[in-house]
C-alpha positions as CSV (number, residue, x, y, z in Angstrom):
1,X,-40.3,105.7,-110.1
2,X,-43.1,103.3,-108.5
3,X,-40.1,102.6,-105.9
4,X,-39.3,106.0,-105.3
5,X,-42.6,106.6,-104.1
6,X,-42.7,103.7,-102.4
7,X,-40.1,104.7,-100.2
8,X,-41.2,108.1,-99.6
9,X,-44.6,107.0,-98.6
10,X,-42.7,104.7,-96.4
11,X,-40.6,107.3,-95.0
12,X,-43.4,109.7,-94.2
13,X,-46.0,107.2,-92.6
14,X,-43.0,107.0,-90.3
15,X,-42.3,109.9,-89.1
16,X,-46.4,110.7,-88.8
17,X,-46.2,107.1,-86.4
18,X,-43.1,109.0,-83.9
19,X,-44.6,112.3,-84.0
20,X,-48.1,111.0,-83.1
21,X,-46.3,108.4,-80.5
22,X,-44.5,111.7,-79.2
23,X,-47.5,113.9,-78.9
24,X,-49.2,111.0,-77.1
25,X,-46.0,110.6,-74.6
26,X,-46.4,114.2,-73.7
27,X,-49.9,114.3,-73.5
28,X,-49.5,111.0,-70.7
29,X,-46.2,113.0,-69.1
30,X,-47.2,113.7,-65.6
31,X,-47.1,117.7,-65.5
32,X,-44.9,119.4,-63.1
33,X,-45.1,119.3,-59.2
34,X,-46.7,122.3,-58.3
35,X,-44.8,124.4,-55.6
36,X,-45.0,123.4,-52.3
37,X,-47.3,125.1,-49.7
38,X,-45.1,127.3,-47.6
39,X,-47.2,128.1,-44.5
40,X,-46.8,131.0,-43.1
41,X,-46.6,129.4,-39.5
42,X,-43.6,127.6,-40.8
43,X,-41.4,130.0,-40.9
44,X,-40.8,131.2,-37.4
45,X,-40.8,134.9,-37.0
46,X,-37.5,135.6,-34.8
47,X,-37.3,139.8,-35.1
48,X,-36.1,141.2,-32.5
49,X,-35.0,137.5,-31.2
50,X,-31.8,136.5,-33.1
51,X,-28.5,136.6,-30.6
52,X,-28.5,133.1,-29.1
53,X,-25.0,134.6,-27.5
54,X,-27.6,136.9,-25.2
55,X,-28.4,135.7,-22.1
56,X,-31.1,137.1,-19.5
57,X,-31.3,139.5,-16.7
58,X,-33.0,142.8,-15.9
59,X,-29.5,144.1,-14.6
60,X,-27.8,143.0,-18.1
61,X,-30.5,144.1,-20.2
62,X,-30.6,147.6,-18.5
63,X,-27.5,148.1,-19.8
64,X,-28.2,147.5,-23.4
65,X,-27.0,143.8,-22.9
66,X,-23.5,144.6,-22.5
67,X,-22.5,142.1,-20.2
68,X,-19.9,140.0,-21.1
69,X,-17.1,141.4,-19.8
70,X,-19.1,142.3,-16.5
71,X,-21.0,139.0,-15.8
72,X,-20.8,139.6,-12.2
73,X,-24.1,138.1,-10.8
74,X,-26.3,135.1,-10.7
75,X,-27.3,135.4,-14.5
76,X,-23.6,134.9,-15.5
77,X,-24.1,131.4,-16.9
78,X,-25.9,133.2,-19.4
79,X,-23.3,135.2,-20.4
80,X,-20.5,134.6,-19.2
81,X,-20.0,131.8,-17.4
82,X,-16.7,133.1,-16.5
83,X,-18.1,135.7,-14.3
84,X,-19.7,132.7,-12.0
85,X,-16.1,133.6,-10.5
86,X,-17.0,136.3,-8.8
87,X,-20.2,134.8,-6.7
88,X,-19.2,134.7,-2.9
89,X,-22.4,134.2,-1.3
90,X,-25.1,131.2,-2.5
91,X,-27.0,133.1,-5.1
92,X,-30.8,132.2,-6.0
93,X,-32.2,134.2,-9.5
94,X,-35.2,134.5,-10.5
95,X,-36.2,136.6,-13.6
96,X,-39.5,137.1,-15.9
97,X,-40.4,138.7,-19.3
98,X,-43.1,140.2,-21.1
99,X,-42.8,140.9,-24.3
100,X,-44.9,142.6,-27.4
101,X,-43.7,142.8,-31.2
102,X,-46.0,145.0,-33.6
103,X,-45.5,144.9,-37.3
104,X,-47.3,146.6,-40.5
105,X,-46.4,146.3,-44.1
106,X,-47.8,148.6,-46.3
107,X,-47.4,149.1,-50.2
108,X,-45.9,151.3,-52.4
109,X,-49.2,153.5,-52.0
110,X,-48.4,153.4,-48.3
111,X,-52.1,151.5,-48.1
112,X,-52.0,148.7,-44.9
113,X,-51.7,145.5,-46.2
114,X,-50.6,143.3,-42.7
115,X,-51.1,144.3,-39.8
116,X,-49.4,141.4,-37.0
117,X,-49.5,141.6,-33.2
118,X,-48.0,139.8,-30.6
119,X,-47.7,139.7,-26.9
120,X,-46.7,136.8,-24.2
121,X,-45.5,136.5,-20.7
122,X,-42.8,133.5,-19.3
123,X,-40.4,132.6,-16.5
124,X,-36.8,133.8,-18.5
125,X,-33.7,132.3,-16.4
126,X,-33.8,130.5,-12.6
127,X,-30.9,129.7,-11.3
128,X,-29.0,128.3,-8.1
129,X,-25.6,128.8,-7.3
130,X,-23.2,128.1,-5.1
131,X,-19.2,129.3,-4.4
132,X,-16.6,126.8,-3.6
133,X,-12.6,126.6,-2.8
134,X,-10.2,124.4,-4.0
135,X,-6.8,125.5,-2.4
136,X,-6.1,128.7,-3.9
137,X,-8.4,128.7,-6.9
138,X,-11.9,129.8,-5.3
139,X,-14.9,129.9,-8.0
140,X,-19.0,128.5,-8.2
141,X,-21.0,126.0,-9.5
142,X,-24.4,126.8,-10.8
143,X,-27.7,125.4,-11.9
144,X,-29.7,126.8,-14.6
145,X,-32.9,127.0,-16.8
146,X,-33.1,129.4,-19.5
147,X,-35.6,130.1,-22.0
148,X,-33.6,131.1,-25.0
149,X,-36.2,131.5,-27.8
150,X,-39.5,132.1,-26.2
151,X,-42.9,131.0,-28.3
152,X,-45.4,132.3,-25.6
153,X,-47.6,134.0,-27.2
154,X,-51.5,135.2,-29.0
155,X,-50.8,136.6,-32.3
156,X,-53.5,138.1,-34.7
157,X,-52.7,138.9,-38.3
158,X,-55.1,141.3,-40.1
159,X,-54.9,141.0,-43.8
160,X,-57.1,143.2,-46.1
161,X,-59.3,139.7,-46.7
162,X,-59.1,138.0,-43.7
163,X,-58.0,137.5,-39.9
164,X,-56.0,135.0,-38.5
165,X,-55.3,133.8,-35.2
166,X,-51.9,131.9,-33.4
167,X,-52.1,130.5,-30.2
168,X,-48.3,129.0,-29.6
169,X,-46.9,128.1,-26.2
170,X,-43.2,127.1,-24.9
171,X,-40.5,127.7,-26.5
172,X,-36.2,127.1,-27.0
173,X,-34.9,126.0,-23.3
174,X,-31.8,124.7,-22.0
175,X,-30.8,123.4,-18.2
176,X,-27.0,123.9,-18.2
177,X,-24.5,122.9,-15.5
178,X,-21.8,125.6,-15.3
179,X,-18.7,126.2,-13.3
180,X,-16.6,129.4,-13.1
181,X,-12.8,130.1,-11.7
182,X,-10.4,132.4,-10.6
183,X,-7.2,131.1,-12.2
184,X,-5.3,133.8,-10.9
185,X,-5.3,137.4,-10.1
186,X,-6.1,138.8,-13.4
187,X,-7.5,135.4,-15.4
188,X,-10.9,133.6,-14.8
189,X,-12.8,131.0,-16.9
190,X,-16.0,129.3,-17.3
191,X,-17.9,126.6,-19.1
192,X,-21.3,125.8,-18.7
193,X,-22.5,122.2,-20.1
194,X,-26.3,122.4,-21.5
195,X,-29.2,120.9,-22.5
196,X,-31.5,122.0,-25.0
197,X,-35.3,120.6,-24.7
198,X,-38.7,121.5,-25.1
199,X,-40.3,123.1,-28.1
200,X,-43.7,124.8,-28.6
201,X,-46.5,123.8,-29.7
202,X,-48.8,126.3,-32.7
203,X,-52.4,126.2,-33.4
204,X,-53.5,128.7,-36.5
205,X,-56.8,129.6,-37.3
206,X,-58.1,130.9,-41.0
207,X,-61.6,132.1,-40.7
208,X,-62.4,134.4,-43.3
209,X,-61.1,131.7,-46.1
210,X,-63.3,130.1,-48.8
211,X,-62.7,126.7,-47.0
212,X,-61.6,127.6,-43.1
213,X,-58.6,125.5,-41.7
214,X,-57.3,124.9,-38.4
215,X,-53.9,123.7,-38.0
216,X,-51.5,122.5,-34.9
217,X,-48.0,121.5,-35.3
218,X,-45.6,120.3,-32.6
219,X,-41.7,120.7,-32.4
220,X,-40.0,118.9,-29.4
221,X,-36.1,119.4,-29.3
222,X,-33.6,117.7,-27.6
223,X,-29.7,118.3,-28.1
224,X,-26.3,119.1,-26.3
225,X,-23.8,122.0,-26.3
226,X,-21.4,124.1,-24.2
227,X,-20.6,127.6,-23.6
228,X,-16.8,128.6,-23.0
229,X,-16.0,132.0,-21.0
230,X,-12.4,133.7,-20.2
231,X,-12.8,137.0,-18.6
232,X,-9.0,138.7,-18.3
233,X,-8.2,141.9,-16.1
234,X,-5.2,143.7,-17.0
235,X,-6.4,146.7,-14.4
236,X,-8.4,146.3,-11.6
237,X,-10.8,148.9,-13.6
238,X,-10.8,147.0,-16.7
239,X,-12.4,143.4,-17.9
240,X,-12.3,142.3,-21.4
241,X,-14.4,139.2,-21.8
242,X,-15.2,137.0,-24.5
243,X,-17.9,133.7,-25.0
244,X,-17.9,131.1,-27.5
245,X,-21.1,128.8,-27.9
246,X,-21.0,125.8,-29.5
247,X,-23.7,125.1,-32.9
248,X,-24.8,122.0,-32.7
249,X,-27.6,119.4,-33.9
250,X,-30.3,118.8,-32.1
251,X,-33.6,116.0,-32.6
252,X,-36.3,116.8,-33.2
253,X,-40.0,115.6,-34.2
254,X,-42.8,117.0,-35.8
255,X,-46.4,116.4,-35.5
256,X,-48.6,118.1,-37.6
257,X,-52.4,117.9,-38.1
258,X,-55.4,120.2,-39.9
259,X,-59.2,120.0,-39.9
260,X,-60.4,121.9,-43.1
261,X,-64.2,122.7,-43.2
262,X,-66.0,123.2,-46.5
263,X,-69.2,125.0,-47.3
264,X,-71.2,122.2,-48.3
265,X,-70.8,121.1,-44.7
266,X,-68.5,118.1,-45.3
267,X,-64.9,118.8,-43.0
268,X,-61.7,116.8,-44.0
269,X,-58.8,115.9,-41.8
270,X,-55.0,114.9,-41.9
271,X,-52.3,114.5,-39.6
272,X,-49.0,113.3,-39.8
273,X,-46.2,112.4,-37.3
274,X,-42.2,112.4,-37.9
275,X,-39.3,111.8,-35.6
276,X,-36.7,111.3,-38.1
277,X,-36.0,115.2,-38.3
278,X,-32.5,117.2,-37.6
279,X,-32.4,120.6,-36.4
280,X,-28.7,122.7,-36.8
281,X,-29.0,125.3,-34.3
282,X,-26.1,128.1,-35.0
283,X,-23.2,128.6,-32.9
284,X,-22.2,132.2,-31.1
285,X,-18.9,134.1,-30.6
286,X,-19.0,137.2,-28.4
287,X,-16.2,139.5,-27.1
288,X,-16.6,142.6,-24.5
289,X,-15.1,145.1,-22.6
290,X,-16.0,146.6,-19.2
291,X,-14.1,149.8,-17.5
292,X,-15.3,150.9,-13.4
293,X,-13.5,154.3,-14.1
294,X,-15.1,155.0,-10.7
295,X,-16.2,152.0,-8.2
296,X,-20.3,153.1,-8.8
297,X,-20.2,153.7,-12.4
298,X,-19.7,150.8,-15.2
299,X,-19.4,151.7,-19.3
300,X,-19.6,148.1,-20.9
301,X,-19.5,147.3,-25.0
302,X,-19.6,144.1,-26.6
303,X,-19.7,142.7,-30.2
304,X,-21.0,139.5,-31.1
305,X,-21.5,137.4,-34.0
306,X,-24.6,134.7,-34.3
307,X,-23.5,132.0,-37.3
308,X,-27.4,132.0,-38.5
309,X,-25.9,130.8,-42.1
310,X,-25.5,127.8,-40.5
311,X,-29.0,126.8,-39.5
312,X,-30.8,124.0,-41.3
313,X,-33.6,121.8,-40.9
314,X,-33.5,118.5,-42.2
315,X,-36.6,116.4,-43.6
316,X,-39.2,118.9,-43.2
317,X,-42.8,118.7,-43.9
318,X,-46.0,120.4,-44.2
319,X,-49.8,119.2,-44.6
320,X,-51.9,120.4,-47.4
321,X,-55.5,120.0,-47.4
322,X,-57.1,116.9,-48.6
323,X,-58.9,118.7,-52.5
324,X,-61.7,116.5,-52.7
325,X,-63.9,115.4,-49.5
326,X,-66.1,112.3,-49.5
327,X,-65.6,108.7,-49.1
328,X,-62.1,107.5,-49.7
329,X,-59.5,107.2,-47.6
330,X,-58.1,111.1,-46.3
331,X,-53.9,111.2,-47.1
332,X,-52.1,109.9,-43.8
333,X,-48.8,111.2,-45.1
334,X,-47.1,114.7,-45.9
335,X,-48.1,116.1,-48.6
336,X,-44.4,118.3,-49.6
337,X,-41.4,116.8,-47.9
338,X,-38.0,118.4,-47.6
339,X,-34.7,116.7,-47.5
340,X,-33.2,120.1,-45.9
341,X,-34.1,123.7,-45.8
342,X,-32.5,126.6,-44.6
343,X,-34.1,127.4,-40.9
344,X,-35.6,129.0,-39.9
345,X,-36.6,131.4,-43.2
346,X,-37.4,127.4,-44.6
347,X,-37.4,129.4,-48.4
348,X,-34.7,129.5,-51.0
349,X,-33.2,133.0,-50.0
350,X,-29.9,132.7,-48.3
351,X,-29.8,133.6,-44.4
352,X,-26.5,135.6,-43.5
353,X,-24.8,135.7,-40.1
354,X,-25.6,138.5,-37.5
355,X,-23.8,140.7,-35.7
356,X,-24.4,142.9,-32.7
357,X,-22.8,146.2,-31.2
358,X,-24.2,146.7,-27.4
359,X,-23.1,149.6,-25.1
360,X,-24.5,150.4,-21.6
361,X,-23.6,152.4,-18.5
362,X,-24.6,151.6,-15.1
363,X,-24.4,154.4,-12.4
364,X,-25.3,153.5,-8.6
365,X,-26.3,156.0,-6.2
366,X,-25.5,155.3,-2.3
367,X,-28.1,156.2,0.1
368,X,-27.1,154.7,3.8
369,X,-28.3,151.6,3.4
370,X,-29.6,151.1,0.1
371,X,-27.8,151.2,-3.4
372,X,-30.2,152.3,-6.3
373,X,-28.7,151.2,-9.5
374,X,-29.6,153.1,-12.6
375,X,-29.1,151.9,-16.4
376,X,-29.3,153.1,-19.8
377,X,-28.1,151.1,-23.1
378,X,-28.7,150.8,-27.2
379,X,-27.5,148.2,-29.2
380,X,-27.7,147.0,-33.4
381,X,-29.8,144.2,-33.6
382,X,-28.3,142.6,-37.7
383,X,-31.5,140.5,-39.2
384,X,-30.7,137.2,-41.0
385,X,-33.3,137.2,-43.5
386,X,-32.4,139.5,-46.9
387,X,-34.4,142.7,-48.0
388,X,-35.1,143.6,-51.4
389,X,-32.1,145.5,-51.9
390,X,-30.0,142.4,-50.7
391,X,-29.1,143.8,-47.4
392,X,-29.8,142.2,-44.0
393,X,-31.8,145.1,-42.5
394,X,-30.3,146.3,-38.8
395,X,-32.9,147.0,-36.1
396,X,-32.2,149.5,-33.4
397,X,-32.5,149.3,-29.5
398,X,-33.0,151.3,-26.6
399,X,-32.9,150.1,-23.0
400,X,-33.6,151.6,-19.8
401,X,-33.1,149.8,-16.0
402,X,-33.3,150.3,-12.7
403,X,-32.9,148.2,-9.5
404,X,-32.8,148.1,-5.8
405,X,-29.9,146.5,-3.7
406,X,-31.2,146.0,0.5
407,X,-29.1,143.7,2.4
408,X,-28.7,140.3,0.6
409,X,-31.8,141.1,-1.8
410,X,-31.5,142.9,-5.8
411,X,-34.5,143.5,-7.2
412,X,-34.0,144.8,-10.6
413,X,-36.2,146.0,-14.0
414,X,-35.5,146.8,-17.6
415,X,-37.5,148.1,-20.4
416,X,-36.4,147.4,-24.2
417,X,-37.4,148.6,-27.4
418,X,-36.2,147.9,-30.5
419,X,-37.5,149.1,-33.8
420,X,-36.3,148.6,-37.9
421,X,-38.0,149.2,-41.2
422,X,-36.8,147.2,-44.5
423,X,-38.9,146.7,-47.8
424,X,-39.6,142.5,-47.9
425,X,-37.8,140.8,-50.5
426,X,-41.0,138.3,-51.4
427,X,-43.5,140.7,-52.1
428,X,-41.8,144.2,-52.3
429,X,-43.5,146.0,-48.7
430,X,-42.3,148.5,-46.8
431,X,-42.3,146.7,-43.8
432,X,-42.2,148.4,-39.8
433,X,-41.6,146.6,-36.7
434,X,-41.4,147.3,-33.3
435,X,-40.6,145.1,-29.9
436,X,-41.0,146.1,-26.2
437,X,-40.1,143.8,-23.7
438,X,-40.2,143.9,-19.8
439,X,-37.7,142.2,-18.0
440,X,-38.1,141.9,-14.1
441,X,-35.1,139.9,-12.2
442,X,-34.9,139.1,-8.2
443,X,-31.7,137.7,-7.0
444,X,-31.3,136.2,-3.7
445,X,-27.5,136.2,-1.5
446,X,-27.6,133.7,1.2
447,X,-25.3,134.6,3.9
448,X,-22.6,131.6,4.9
């Protein structure tokens, strides 16, 4: 009996030994990472934004951006650059933007919570061009800067606690070297080789926080892709055109830093600097048609299709603030890194392709010597971010233009507005956005 008890002493001083080693183990465990920080300046806000298959031009825009069957003028190597075909004269374009975006979101009580504006003004598309022959196949050559994704802007948030304040400038820009020909009487084709460079650079200021921050970050881009154009007449009356743009990946670096002030006077600082990140930028497919049922009125319609799926960023990183000021050393090194990230949402809901519908009609009245060009468009504008009923939400547009042909000068203009309304997927509010945007093109025809 003395043996018995022995052993189940034994037995039990054991199993209080592992359960106390146990309870120590877990107590020593390091406890979970806590989320990351996702900025709000991280993700980048692209509404009313999103078709990297649109190009620029007041002319094209007029007409709801249905222009790739009829890219017929200097902005062509935006489009199409198929329709750098048709140049006949040495062509100079110049064309500028100003643009606005307004958003609320309010909550199921319909009370304000956000209220973000926008507004910023750059140089859209220059270009040079100039028509060539070689034996019977006549086409152009052109030269060209785009700004594709424009950052220009001041931007003020207004939350029901505080204010904050984004001064970003630059933006998404290519140089591309495109080429368009007339293959034969009813065929022409067009590729345009490009560049993609620049960036933007953010800063973001938080006032009205218990510890104020001020933050920059830096994004410089560099990559390569091409743009493919056929544009086919079966009638002299009727184009069907179609565009294919190439995704590609593109480097990139990062430089972050943030000065974060506390109350007791003491400020902290951190910056960090990466050049190791990728950027996949999606590729574009668009198709159009274009009828002249009379030689002074057009009535265009494309579809196109941006592969925003597709976009990723690769070894992402943000800066948090340093907890604790004083004396030791202040973090040199991000503190949440990220091997790769959807872009640009950077969040773990899944981005879908977009798609757009674009109509437009021009009509151009002839007065002895001038031609006064008149245009009126709409288009869907598909989002690639998700609502909270799944859905990608579709905004609608509206455009109106209007231009002036003398001699070898166009002068052109275009108003668009686009509006949407979805309910946010994150935090369940109705959300309302609007967009105006001012385009202004001048195009220049050198005589021979």
């Amino acid at each position: 009996m003395k043996d018995q008890a022995r052993k189940r002493l034994i037995r039990l001083s054991f199993v209080l030994v592992v359960s106390a080693a146990s309870a120590v183990a877990r107590a020593q465990a390091p406890s979970p990472t806590p989320p990351p920080e996702r900025l709000f300046q991280d993700e980048l806000d692209l509404q009313a934004s999103l078709n990297v298959v649109q190009g620029s031009g007041a002319r094209a825009l007029g007409m709801g951006g249905a222009f790739l069957a009829r890219a017929d003028d200097a902005t062509a190597a935006s489009w199409n650059p198929a329709g750098l075909s048709y140049l006949r004269l040495p062509e100079l374009s110049f064309v500028w933007l100003h643009g606005s975006l307004n958003s609320q979101a309010r909550d199921a009580a319909n009370t304000l919570v956000t209220r973000d504006e926008r507004s910023g003004s750059a140089p859209d598309f220059v270009a040079v061009a100039f028509p060539y022959s070689l034996g019977r196949t006549s086409g152009s050559a052109q030269i060209s800067y785009q700004r594709v994704i424009s950052f220009t802007s001041d931007r003020t948030i207004q939350d029901a606690d505080q204010t904050r304040t984004v001064d970003s400038m630059g933006g998404y820009d290519l140089l591309a070297l495109g080429t368009g020909l007339k293959l034969s009487r009813t065929l022409r084709a067009g590729l345009t080789v490009n560049h993609w460079f620049n960036g933007y650079k953010q800063l973001v200021v938080r006032e009205q926080r218990a510890i104020p921050t001020r933050q920059n970050a830096a994004f410089d881009l560099s990559g390569w892709n091409a743009h493919v154009g056929l544009i086919w007449s079966p009638w002299e009356s009727l184009n069907l055109g179609g565009v294919v743009k190439t995704g590609f990946r593109s480097d990139l670096t990062l430089t972050r830093s943030r000065v974060d002030f506390y109350p007791n006077g003491d400020t902290t600082q951190n910056s960090y600097s990466r050049d190791t990140l990728a950027l996949d930028l999606p590729g574009a497919v668009g198709v159009g048609a274009s009828w002249r049922p009379k030689s002074n009125l057009t009535l265009a319609l494309d579809f196109t299709r941006t592969n925003w799926s597709d976009g990723r960023i690769f070894n992402f990183f943000t800066l948090q603030r340093s907890e604790v000021p004083g004396d030791r050393p202040i973090p040199t090194e991000p503190r949440n890194s990220f091997d790769v990230l959807p872009y640009p949402t950077l969040d773990d809901v899944r981005q879908k392709n977009t798609k757009q519908l674009r109509v437009g009609v021009e009509y151009v009245i002839l007065r002895s010597k001038f031609k006064w060009p008149v245009r009126a468009g709409y288009f869907t504008d598909e989002q690639f971010f998700r609502a909270a009923d799944g859905t990608a939400p579709t905004f609608d547009g509206f455009t109106l233009g209007a231009g002036v042909i003398v001699n070898r000068v166009l002068l052109d203009v275009a108003y668009v507005y686009e509006t949407g309304e979805y309910v946010s997927l994150r935090d369940q509010l109705h959300n309302s956005v609007k967009s105006h945007r001012i385009y202004a093109s001048l195009i220049y025809r050198h005589p021979r």
